[in-house]
C-alpha positions as CSV (number, residue, x, y, z in Angstrom):
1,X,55.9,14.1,-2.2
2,X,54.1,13.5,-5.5
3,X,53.1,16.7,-8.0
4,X,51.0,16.1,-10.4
5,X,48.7,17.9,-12.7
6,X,45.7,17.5,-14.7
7,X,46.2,18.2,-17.8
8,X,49.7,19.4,-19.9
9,X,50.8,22.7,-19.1
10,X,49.8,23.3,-15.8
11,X,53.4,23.9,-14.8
12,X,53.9,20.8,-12.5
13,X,57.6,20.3,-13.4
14,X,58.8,24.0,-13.2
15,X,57.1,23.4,-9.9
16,X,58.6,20.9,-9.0
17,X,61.9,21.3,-9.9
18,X,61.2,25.4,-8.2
19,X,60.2,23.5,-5.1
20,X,63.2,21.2,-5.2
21,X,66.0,24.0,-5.4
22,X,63.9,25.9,-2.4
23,X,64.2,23.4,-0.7
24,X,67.7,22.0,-1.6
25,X,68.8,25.8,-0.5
26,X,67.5,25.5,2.8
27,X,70.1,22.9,3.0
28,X,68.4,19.8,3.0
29,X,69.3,17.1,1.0
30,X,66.6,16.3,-1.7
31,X,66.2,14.6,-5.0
32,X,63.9,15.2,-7.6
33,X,62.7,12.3,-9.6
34,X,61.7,12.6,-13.4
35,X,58.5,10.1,-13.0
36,X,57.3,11.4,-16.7
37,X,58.9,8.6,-19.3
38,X,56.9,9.4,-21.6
39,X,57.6,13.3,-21.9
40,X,60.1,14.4,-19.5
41,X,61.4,17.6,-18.9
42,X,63.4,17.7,-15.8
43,X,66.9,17.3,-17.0
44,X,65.8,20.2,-19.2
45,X,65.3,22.3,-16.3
46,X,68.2,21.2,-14.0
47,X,70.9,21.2,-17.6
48,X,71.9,18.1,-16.8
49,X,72.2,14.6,-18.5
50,X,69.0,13.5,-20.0
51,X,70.0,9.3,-19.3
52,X,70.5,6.9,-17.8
53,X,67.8,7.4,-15.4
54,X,64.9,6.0,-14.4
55,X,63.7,4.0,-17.1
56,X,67.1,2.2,-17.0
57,X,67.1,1.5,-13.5
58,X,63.6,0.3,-13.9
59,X,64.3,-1.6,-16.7
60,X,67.3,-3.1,-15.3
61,X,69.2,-1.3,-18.1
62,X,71.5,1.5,-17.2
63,X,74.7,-1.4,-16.0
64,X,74.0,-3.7,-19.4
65,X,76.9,-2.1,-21.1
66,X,79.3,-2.7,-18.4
67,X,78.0,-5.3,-16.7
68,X,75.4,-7.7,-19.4
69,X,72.9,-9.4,-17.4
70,X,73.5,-7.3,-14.1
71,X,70.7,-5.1,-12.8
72,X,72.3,-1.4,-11.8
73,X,72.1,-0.3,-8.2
74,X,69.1,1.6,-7.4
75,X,70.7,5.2,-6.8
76,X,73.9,4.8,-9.4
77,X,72.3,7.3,-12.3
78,X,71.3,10.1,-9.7
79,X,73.1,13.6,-11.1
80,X,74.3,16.0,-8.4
81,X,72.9,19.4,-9.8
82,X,75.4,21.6,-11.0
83,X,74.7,24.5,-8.9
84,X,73.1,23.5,-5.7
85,X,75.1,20.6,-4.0
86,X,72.3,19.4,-1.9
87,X,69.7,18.8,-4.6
88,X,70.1,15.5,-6.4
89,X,68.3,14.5,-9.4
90,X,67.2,11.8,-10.9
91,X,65.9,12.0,-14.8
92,X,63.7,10.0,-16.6
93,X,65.9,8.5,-18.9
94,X,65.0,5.7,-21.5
95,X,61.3,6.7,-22.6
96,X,58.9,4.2,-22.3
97,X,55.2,3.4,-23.3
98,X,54.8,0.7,-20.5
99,X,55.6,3.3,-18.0
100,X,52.7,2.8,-15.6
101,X,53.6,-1.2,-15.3
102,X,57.1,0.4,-14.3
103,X,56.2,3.0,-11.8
104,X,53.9,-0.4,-10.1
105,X,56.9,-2.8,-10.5
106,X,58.8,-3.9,-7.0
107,X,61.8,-2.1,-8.4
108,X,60.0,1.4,-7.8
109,X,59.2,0.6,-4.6
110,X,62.6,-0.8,-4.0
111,X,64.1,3.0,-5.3
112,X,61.9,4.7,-2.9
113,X,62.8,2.7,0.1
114,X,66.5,3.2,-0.4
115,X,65.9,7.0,-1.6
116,X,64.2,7.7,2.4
117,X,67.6,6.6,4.2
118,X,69.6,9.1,1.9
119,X,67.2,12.3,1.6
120,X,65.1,15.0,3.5
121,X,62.5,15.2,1.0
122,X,61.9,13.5,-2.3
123,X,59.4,15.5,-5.1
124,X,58.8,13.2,-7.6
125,X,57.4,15.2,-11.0
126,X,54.2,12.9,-12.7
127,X,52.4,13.3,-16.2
128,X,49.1,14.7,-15.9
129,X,46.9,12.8,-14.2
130,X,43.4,13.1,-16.2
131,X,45.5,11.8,-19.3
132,X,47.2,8.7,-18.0
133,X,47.5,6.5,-14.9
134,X,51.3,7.1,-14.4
135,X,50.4,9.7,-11.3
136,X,47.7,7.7,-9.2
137,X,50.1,4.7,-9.2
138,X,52.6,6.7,-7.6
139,X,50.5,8.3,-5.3
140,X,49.5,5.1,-3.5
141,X,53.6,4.9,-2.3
142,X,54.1,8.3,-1.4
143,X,53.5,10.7,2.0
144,X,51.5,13.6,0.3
145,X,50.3,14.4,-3.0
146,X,50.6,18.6,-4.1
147,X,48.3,19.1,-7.2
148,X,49.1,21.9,-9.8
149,X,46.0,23.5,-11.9
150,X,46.8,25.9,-14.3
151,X,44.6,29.1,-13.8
152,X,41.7,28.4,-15.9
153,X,43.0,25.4,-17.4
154,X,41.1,22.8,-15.2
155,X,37.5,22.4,-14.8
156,X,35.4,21.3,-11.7
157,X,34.7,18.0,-13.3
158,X,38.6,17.9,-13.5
159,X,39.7,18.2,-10.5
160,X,36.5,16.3,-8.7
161,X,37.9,13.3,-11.1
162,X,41.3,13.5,-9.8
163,X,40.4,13.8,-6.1
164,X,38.1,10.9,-6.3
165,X,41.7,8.9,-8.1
166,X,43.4,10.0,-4.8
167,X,40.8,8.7,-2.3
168,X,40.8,4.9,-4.0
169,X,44.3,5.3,-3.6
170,X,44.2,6.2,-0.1
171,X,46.5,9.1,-0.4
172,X,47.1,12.4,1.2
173,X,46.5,15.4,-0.5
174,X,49.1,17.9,1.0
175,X,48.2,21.2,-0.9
176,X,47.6,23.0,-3.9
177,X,49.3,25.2,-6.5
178,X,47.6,27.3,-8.7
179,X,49.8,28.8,-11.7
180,X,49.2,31.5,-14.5
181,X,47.2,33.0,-12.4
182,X,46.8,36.4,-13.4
183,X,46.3,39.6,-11.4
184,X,47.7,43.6,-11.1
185,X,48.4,42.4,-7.3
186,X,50.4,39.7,-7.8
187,X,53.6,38.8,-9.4
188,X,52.5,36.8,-12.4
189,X,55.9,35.5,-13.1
190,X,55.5,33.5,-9.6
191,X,52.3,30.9,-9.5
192,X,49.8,31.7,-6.5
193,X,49.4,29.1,-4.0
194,X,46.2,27.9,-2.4
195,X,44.7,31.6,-1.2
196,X,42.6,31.7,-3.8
197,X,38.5,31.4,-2.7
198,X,38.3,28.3,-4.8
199,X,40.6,26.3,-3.4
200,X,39.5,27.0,-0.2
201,X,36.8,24.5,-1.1
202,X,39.6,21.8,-1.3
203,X,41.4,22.3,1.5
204,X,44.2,19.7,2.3
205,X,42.8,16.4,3.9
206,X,43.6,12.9,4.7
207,X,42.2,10.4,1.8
208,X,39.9,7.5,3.7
């Protein structure tokens, strides 16, 4: 499962990494991927080691000290988080400004495939999606797609724009998370999820 937002700040990796531990508790087994290279945050939320993650593993990178010339197995830099045994993480690692030739490279794919035989779910945390193409390239190799609008934060045009990425990707939106979404009924310090009239206009459906 992809989450992705469309602009900074919408709260898609506190999201993600909220929906990973849920999830993690249930048990299930689950890792969270840090698909952000260029401004990750994940190993931020989890305390855990920032690297090697995957920009070494996508980069061939993370063995070169120990091995020169040898590429790392796929899964060697995943993190066990240090408080909920079944959620495993996998951070970003080595930055990179070539990050979307990454995320389309055969190794990605290659991660993926071997990730489905280990895990129940895999929630892999994007950069915003209006800003760069990181997201939409991602999307095309995943089940669902949950999109994250910060209350007020994201126009119309906005998310029409991102919808319309999904569809030429031919992926599935799976829901919708609204955070900072202020109101004397709710709980502000939780984000609302799709209830709210406006997203009823978007409800989930398959990309054709």
């Amino acid at each position: 499962i992809l989450l992705a937002g469309g602009l900074p700040g919408a709260g898609t990796s506190t999201t993600a990494y909220n929906l990973a531990v849920a999830l993690a508790s249930q048990p299930l087994r689950v890792l969270l991927i840090d698909a952000d290279l260029r401004h990750p945050s994940i190993a931020t939320l989890a305390e855990c080691a920032a690297g090697p993650g995957l920009g070494e593993v996508l980069m061939n990178g993370a063995a070169a000290a120990r091995s020169p010339g040898s590429a790392p197995p796929l899964l060697d830099v995943v993190q066990r988080h240090p408080e909920v045994p079944s959620l495993s993480i996998l951070t970003a690692g080595r930055s990179s400004e070539t990050s979307a030739e990454l995320l389309a490279s055969d190794r990605f794919a290659q991660l993926l495939a071997a990730a489905r035989s280990r895990f129940d779910y895999i929630l892999i945390d994007a950069p915003p999606m209006l800003l760069v193409t990181d997201a939409a390239i991602v999307a095309h190799s995943v089940d669902g797609v949950v999109l994250v609008f910060a209350s007020g934060a994201t126009s119309k045009l906005g998310v029409e724009r991102m919808l319309a990425t999904l569809e030429q990707q031919n992926a599935i939106v799976a829901g919708y998370v609204l955070t900072r979404y202020e109101d004397t009924e709710h709980d502000s310090s939780y984000p609302v999820y799709a209830d709210n009239p406006y997203f009823e206009q978007l409800a989930p459906r398959r990309m054709a």
